[in-house]
C-alpha positions as CSV (number, residue, x, y, z in Angstrom):
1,X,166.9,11.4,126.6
2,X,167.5,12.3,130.4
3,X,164.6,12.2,132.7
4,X,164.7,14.6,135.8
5,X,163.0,15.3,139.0
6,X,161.5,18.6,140.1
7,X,161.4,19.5,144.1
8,X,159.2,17.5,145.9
9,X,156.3,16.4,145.3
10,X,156.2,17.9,141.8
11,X,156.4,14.9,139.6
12,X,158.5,13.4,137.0
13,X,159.4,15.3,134.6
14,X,160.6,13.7,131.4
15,X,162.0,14.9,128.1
16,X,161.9,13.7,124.6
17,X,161.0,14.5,121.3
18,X,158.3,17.0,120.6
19,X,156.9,15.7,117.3
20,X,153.6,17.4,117.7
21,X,152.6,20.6,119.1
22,X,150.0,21.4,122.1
23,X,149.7,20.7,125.6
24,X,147.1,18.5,127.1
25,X,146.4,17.2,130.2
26,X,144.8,13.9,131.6
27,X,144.9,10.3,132.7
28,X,147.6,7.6,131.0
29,X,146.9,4.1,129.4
30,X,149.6,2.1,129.6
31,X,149.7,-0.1,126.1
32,X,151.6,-2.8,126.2
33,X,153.8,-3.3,123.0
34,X,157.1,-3.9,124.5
35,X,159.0,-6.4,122.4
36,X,159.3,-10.0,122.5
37,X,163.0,-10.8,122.7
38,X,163.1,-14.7,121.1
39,X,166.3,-17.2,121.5
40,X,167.5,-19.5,119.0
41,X,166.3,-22.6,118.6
42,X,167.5,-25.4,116.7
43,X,164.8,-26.9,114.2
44,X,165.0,-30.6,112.0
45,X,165.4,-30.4,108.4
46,X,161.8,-32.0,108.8
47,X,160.9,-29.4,110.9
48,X,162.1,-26.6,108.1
49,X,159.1,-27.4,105.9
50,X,156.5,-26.1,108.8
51,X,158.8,-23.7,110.0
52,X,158.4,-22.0,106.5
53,X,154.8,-22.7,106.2
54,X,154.3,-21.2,109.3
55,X,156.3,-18.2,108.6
56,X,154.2,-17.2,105.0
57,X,150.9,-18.0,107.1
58,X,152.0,-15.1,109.7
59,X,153.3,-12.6,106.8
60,X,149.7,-13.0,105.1
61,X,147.8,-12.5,108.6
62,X,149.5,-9.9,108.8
63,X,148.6,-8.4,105.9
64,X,145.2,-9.1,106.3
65,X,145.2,-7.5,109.4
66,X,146.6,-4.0,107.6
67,X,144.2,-4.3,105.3
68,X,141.2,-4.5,107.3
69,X,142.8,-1.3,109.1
70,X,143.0,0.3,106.2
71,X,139.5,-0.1,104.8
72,X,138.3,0.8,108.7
73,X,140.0,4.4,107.5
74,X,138.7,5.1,104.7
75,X,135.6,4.7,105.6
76,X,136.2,7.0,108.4
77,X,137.6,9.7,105.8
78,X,141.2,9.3,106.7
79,X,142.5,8.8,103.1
80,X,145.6,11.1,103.4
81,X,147.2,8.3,105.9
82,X,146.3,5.0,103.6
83,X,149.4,5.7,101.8
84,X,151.6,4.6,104.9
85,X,149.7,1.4,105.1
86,X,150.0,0.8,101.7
87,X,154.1,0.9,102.6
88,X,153.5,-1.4,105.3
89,X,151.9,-3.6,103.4
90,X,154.4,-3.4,100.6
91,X,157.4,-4.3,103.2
92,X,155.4,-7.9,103.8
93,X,156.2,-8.1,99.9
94,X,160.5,-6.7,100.8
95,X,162.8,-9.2,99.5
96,X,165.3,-9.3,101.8
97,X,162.9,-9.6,104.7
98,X,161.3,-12.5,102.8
99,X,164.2,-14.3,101.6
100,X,166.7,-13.8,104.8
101,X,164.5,-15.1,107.0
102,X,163.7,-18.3,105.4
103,X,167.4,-18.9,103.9
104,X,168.0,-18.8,107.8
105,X,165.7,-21.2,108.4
106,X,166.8,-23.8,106.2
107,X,170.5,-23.5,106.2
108,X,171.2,-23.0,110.1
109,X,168.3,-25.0,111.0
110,X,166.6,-22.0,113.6
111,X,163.1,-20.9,114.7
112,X,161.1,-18.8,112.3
113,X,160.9,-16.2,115.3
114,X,165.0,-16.2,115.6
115,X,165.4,-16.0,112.2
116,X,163.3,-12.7,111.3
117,X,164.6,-10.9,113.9
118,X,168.4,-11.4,112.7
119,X,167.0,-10.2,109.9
120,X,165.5,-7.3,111.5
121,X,169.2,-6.7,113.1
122,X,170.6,-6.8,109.5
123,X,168.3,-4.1,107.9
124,X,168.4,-1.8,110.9
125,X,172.5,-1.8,110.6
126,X,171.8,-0.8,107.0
127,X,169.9,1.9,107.9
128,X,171.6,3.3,110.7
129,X,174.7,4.4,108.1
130,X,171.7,7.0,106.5
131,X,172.3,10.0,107.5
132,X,169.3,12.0,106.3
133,X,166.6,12.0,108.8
134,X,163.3,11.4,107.6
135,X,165.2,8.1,105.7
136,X,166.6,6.6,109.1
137,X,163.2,6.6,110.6
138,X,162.1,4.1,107.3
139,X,163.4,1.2,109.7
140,X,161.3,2.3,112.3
141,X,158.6,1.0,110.2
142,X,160.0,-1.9,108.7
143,X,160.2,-2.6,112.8
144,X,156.6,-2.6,112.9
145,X,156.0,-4.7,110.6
146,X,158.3,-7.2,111.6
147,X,156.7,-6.8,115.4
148,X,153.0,-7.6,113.5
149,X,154.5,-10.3,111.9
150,X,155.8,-12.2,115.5
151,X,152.6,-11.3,117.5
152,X,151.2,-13.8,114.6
153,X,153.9,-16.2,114.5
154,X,153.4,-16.5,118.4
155,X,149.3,-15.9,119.0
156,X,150.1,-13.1,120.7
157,X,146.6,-10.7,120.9
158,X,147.3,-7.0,120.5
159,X,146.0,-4.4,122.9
160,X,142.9,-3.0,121.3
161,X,143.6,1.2,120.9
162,X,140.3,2.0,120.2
163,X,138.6,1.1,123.3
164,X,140.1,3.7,124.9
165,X,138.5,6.1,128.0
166,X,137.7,9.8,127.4
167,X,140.3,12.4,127.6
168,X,143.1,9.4,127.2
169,X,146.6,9.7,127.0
170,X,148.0,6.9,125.7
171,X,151.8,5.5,126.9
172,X,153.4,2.9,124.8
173,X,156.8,1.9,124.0
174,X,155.8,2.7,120.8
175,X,152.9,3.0,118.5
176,X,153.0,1.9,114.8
177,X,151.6,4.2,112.5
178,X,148.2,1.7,112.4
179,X,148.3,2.3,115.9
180,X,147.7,5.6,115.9
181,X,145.3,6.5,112.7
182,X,143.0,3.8,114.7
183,X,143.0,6.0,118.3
184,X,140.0,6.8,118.9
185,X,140.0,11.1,118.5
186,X,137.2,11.6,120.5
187,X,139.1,10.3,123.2
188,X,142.4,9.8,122.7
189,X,144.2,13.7,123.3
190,X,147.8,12.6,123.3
191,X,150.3,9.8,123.4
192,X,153.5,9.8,124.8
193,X,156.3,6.8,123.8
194,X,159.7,5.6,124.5
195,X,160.5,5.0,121.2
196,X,160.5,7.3,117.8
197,X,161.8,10.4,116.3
198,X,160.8,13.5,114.7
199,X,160.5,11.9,111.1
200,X,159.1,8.8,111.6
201,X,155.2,8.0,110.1
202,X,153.8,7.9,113.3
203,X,155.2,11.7,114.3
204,X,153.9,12.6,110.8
205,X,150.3,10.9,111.7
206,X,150.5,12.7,114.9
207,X,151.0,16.0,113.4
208,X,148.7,16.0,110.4
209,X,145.4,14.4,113.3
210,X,147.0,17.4,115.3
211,X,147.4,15.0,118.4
212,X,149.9,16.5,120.8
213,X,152.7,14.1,121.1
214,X,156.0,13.1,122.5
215,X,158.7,10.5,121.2
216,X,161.8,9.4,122.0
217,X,161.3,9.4,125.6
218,X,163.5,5.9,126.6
219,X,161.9,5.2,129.7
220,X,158.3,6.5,130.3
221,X,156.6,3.2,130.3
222,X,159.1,2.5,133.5
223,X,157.2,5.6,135.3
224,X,153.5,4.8,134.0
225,X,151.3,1.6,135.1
226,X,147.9,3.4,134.2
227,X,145.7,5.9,135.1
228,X,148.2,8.6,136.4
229,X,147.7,12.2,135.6
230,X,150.0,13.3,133.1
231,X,151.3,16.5,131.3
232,X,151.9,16.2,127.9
233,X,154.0,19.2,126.3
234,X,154.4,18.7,122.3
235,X,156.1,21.8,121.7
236,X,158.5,21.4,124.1
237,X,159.0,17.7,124.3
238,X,158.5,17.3,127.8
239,X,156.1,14.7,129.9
240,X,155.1,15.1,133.4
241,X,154.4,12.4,135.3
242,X,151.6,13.0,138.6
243,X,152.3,16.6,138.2
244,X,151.5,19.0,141.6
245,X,148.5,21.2,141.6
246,X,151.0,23.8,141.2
247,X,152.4,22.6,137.5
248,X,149.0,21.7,136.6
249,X,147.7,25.4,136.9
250,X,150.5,26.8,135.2
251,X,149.8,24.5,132.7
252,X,146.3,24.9,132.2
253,X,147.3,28.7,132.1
254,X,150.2,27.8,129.2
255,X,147.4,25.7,127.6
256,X,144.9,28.3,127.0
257,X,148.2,30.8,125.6
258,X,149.3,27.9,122.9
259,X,145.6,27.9,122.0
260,X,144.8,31.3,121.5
261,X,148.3,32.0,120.2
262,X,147.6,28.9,117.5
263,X,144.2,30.7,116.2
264,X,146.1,34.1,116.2
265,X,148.9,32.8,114.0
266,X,146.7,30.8,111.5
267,X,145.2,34.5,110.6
268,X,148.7,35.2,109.3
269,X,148.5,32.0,106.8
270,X,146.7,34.1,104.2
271,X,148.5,37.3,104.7
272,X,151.4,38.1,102.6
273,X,154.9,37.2,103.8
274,X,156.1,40.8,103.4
275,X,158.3,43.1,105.8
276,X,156.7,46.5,107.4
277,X,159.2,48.4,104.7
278,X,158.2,46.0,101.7
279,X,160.5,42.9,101.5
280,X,159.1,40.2,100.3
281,X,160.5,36.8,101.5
282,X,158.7,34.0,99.7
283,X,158.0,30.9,102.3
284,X,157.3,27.9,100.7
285,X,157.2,23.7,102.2
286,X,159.1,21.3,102.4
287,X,157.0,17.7,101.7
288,X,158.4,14.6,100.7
289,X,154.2,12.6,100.5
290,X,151.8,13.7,98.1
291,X,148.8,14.0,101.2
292,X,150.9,16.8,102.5
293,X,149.6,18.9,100.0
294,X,146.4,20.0,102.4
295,X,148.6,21.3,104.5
296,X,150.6,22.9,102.2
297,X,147.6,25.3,101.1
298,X,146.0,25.3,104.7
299,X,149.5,27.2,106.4
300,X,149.8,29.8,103.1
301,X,152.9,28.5,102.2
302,X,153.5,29.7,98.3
303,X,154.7,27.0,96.8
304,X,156.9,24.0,97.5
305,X,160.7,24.5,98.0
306,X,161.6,21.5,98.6
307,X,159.5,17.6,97.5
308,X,161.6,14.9,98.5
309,X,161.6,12.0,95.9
310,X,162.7,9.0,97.9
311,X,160.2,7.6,99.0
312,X,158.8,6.7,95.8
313,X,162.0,4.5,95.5
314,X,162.1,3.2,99.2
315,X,160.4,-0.5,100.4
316,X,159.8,-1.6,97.0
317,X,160.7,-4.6,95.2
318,X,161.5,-3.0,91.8
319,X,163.1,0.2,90.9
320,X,159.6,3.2,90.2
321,X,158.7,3.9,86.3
322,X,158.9,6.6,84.6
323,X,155.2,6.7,84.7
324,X,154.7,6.1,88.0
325,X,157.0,9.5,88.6
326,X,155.6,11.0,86.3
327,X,151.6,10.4,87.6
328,X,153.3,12.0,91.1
329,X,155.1,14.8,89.8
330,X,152.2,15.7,87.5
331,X,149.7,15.8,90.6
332,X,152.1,18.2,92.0
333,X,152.6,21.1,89.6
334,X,148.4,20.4,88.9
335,X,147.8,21.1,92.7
336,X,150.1,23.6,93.6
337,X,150.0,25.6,90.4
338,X,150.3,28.7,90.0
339,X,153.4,28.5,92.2
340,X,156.2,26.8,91.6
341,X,157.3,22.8,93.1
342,X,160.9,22.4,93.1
343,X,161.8,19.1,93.1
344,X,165.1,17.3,94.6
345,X,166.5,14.9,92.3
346,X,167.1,11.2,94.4
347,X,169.3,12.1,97.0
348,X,170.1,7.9,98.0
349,X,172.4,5.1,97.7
350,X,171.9,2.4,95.4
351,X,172.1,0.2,97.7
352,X,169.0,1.3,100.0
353,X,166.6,1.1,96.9
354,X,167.3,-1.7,94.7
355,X,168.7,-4.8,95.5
356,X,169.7,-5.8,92.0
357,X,172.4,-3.1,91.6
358,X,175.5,-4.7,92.5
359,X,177.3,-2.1,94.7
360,X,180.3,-2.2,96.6
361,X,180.2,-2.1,100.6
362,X,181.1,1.1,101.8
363,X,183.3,2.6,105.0
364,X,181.2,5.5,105.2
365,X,178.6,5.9,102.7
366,X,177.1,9.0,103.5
367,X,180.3,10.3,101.7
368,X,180.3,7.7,99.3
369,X,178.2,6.8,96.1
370,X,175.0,8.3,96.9
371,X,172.9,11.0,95.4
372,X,174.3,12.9,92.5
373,X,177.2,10.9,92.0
374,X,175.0,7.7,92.6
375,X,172.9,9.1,89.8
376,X,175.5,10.2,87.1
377,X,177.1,6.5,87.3
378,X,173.5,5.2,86.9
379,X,172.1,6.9,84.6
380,X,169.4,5.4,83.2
381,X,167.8,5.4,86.3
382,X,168.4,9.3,86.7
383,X,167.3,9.7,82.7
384,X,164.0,8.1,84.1
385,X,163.4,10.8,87.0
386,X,164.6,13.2,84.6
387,X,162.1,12.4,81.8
388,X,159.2,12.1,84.1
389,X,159.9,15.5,85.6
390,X,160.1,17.0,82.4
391,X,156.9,15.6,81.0
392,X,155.0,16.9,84.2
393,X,156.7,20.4,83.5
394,X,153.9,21.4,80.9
395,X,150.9,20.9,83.7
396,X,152.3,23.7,86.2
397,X,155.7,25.0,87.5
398,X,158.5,22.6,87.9
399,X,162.1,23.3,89.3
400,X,164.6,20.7,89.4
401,X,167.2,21.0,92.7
402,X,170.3,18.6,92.4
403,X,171.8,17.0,95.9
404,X,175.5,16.8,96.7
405,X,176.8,18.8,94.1
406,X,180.5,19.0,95.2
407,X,181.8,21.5,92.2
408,X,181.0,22.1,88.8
409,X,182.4,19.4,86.7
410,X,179.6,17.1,88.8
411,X,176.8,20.1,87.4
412,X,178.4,19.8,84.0
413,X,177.8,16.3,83.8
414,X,174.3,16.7,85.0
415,X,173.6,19.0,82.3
416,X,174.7,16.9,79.6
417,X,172.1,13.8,81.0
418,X,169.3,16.5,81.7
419,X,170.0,17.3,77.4
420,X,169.8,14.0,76.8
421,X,166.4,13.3,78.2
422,X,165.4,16.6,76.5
423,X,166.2,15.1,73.1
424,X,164.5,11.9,73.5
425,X,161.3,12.9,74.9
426,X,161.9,16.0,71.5
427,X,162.4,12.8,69.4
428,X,159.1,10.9,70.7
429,X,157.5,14.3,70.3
430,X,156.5,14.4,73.8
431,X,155.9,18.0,75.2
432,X,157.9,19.7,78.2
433,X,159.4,23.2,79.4
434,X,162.6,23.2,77.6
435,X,163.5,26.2,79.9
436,X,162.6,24.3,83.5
437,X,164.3,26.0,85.9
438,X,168.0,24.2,87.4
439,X,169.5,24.5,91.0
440,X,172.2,23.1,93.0
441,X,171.4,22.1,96.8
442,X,174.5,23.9,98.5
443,X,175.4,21.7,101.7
444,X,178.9,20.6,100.8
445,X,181.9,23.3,101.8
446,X,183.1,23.0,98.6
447,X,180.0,24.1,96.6
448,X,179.8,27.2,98.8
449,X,183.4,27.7,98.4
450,X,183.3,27.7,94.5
451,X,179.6,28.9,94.6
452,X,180.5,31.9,92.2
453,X,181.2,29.1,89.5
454,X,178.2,27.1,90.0
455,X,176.1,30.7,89.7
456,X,176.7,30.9,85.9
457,X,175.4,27.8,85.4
458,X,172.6,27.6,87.5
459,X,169.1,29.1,87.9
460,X,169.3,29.2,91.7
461,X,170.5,27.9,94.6
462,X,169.4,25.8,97.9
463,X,171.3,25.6,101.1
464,X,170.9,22.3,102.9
465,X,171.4,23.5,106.2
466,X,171.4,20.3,107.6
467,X,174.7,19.0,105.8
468,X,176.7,21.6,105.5
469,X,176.5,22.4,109.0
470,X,177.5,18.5,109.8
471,X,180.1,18.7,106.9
472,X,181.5,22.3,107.4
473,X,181.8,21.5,111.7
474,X,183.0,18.0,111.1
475,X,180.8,16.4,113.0
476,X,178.0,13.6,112.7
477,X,174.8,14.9,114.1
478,X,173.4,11.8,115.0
479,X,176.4,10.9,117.2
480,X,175.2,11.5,120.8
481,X,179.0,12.3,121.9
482,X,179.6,15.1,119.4
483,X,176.0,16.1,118.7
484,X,176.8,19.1,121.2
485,X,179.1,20.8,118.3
486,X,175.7,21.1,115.8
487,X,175.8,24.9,115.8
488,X,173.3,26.3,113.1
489,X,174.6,29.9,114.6
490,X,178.2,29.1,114.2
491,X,180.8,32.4,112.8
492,X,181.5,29.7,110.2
493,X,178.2,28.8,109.0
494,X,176.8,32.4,108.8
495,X,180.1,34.0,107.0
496,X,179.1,30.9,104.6
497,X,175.8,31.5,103.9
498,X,176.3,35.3,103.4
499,X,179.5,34.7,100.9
500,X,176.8,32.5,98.9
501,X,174.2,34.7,99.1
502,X,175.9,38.1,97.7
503,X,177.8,35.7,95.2
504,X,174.1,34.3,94.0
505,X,172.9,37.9,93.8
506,X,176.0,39.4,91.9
507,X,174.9,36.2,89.3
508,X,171.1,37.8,89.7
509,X,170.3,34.1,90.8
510,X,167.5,33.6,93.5
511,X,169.2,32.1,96.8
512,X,166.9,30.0,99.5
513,X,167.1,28.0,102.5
514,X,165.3,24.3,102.5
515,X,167.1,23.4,106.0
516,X,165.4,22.5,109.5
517,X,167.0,26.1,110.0
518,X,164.1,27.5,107.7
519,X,161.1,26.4,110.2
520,X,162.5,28.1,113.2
521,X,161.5,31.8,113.5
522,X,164.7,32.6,116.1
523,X,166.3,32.6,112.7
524,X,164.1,34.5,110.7
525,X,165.5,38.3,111.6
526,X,168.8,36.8,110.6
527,X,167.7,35.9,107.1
528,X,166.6,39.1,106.7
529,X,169.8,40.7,107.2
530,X,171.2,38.1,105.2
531,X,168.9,39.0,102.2
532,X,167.6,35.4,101.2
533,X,165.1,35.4,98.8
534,X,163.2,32.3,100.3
535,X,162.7,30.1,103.2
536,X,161.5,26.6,102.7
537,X,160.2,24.5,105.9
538,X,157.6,22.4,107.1
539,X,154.3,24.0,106.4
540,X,153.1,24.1,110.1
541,X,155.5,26.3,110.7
542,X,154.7,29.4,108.1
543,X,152.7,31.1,109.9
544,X,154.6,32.0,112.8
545,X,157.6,32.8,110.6
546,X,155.2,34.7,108.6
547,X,154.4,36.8,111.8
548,X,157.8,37.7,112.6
549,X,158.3,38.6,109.1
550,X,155.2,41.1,109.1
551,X,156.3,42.8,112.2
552,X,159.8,43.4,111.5
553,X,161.5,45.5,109.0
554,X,164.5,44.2,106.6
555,X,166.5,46.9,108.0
556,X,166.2,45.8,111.6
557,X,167.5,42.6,110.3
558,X,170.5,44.0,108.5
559,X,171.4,45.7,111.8
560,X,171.2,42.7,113.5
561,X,173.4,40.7,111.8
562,X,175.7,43.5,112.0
563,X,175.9,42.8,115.8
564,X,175.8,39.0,115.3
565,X,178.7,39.0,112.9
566,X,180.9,40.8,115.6
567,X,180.6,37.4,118.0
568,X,183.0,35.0,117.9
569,X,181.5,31.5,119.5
570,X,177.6,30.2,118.4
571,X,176.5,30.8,122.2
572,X,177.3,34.3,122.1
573,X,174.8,34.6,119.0
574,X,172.8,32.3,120.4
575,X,172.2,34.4,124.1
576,X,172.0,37.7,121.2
577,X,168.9,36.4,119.2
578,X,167.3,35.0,121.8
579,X,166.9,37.6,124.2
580,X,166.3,40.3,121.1
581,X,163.8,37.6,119.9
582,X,162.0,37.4,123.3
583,X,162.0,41.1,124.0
584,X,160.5,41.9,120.2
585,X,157.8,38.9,120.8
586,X,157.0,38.0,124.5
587,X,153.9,36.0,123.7
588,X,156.0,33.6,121.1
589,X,159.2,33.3,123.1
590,X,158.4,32.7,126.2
591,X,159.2,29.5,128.1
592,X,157.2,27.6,130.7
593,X,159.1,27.7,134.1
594,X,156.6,25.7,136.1
């Protein structure tokens, strides 16, 4: 992220990630948890022995440590965030970590410290080919652990974080997701770090203790030695740094808006998500951790469009039971009942998951053997998710949503698994809904290309916004070079979505969204006109979607993308919505020019 300066005398002003909303205002602590770079250093064969020893001494300080932490939370009530310790913890236990490190140690003859970060090196390469999200962020805290674990190999001390000053905002390179569970909320009010994106546990601790908060800012701990005034903008992702009296003002001014404009919008949680002439767009979440479900029912959202699955298969040593999915997905319809949870089949490479599945290395394996096909050539493993979903069908309203389908021999295949699992758990007279509900995720050009095939096999559909805008532009979102040509508003991607969308409707097949494009309420007139049936997004952002929703009519919306369809570049839409957006709601749209 760029850093830039306003006139004189204004302050630094820094942007990053905004992974939690709010503004606040107050003084920095700078925490120091910048990392330790280590050299190489040659070790004796009698040396290897203690080297070793020294090494499993760390990993179970460490663990200790995390589990002190975690019973200091749950006696403070925080149970929802245990479940990311418990990951931690469970990467202390990862095999490769484990094993890597000490087969360095005794066949090159290094240091402990040398050894486990190569090792770190190796696992973050493997991550950084993902190209979901909320999945790359995973080595972000296989990073912390590995940091715990050489502050103990060393005798390094941490920096307390609960200590802290009133009305703190704490600066760090980065905060593991310990870190910030422990700050103290009385008088911690934000934290700001160079390190960290939008998915990663700590942004989704930030969001759920509802901590204003900024990642990904490279550099602020250059700019911040302690005990500076600083501007903390979550919603925009920008830091200020000794702000003028000037920016403070308009801040305080901008503060007391977002405030008053955050109570106002949670009265539309419990409202219905209806138009002024009777539409009714169903808004549901998007969750991929079972302490999400609070949320879920605090922001009205009416059901879950979209529970990610891989997590239960991520920093584990073995591959999850059918049980253990089964105890999950059962929880799920239980809680959310009466409405509906539709749940996306594993959408990963073997490779990521299970170490014991011998899979080729692959050029580019976010086009490779992952997801769907990754699941019809293993297919006990799918049979497994399969069963488990199918079982948890009878205690509330299951869908199941396929990823990657490509066209509809893939679907056909699926099918004849999914009957499969039918008939054994029929066999072992075991009880499920023998008409759960089947969709297709469309985010691959060809699905929506052959979409009105797919339709008469299917019981709905899903766009994954995120993918097919990367696959349908030709471009990898992640790349900072070409990340410029990400255009959700792009003639392309809307003529694709609408061509699904009257296809799906012809079939008399329900047709959502479960894409980042979902949570943003530029959009939401657009999807209107379009005529989508649902919206899935991140539950803390119903509510203001909701509010656009209630104060608009589907027939503005149809008129609208009338006009929009006319433009011929995304910037031309773009300019369209924005100022129509800002001119139907000043109070939501407006930006702070201070």
């Amino acid at each position: 992220m760029k850093s830039s300066t306003l006139a004189a005398n204004e302050g630094k002003v820094l942007k990053g990630i905004g992974v939690s909303p709010g503004i606040v205002i107050g003084k920095a602590v700078l925490l120091e948890r910048q990392r330790t770079r280590f050299i190489p250093r040659r070790v004796t064969t009698r040396q290897v022995i203690s080297e070793v020893k020294k090494f499993k001494e760390a990993i179970e300080k460490s663990k200790g440590e995390l589990q002190e932490v975690k019973e200091r939370i749950l006696e403070k009530g925080f149970t929802q965030h245990s479940y990311i310790l418990d990951v931690h913890l469970r990467l202390m236990e990862d095999r490769m970590l484990r094993d890597e490190t000490i087969r360095m140690i005794k066949e090159d003859l290094v240091n402990t410290e040398w050894a486990l970060e190569v090792t770190l090196d190796k696992i973050s390469e493997a991550f950084d080919s993902i190209e979901d999200e909320y999945l790359r962020e995973r080595k972000e805290d296989i990073r912390h652990v590995v940091e715990r674990i050489l502050r103990n190999l060393t005798g390094r001390e941490p920096q307390k974080v609960e200590d802290l000053e009133e009305d703190t905002i704490v600066v760090a390179h980065d905060l593991s997701p310990a870190d910030t569970i422990q700050l103290n909320l009385k008088r911690v009010i934000g934290f700001a770090t160079d390190m960290g994106g939008r998915t990663s546990h700590t942004a989704i601790v930030a969001r759920s203790l509802e901590i204003p908060a900024v990642v990904g800012l490279e550099d602020i701990t250059a700019y911040v030695g302690g005990g500076e005034t600083i501007i903390i903008d979550g919603t925009q992702g920008a830091v200020i740094v000794e702000p003028s009296r000037a920016t403070i003002k308009a801040y305080q001014l901008r503060q007391h808006h977002y405030r008053y404009l955050e109570r106002e919008l949670l009265k539309y949680s419990s409202l219905k998500a209806e138009t002024q002439d009777g539409y009714h767009l169903t808004l549901e979440a998007n969750i991929e951790l079972l302490d999400e479900i609070p949320s879920v029912i605090q922001y009205g959202a009416e059901g879950i469009g979209l529970y990610r699955t891989e997590y239960l298969y991520l920093s584990r040593k073995t591959l999850p039971t059918e049980d253990e999915h089964f105890h999950v997905y059962k929880k799920l319809a239980e809680e959310i009942a009466p409405y509906s949870v539709t749940i996306r089949t594993l959408d990963l490479g073997g490779d990521k998951f299970a170490s014991h599945i011998d899979l080729a290395e692959e050029m580019n394996p976010a086009m490779g053997l992952r997801a769907i096909r990754f699941c019809i050539k293993e297919k006990e493993i799918f049979k497994a998710q399969l069963r488990a979903i199918l079982r948890a069908s009878t205690y509330g309203n299951l869908k199941i949503l396929l990823p990657m389908i490509s066209g509809v021999e893939e679907l056909r295949q699926v099918k004849v698994i999914l009957e499969e699992a039918k008939e054994e758990l029929r066999t072992k007279g075991v009880a499920f809904d023998p008409e759960i509900p089947l969709g297709v995720m469309i985010e691959i050009p060809s699905a929506a290309i052959t979409a009105d095939i797919l339709a008469r096999e299917v019981d709905f559909f899903s766009f994954g916004t995120n993918d097919l805008i990367q696959y349908s532009l030709a471009i990898d979102r992640v790349n900072e070079h070409v990340s410029y040509l990400y255009e959700p508003l792009h003639p392309a991607i809307l003529r694709s979505i609408k061509g699904v969308v009257d296809i799906a409707h012809e079939a008399e097949i329900e047709v959502g969204i479960c894409g980042e494009m979902a949570a943003d309420p530029l959009y939401t007139l657009i999807f209107l006109g379009l005529g989508l049936d649902g919206l899935s997004m991140n539950a803390i952002a119903i509510p203001q979607v909701k509010k656009v929703l209630r104060r608009s009519t589907r027939t503005e919306g149809e008129r609208l993308l009338q006009e929009i369809l006319k433009f011929s570049t995304a910037k031309e839409t773009e300019l369209f919505i924005r100022k129509e957006m800002a001119d139907r709601f000043p109070e939501d749209f407006i930006q702070c020019v201070a």
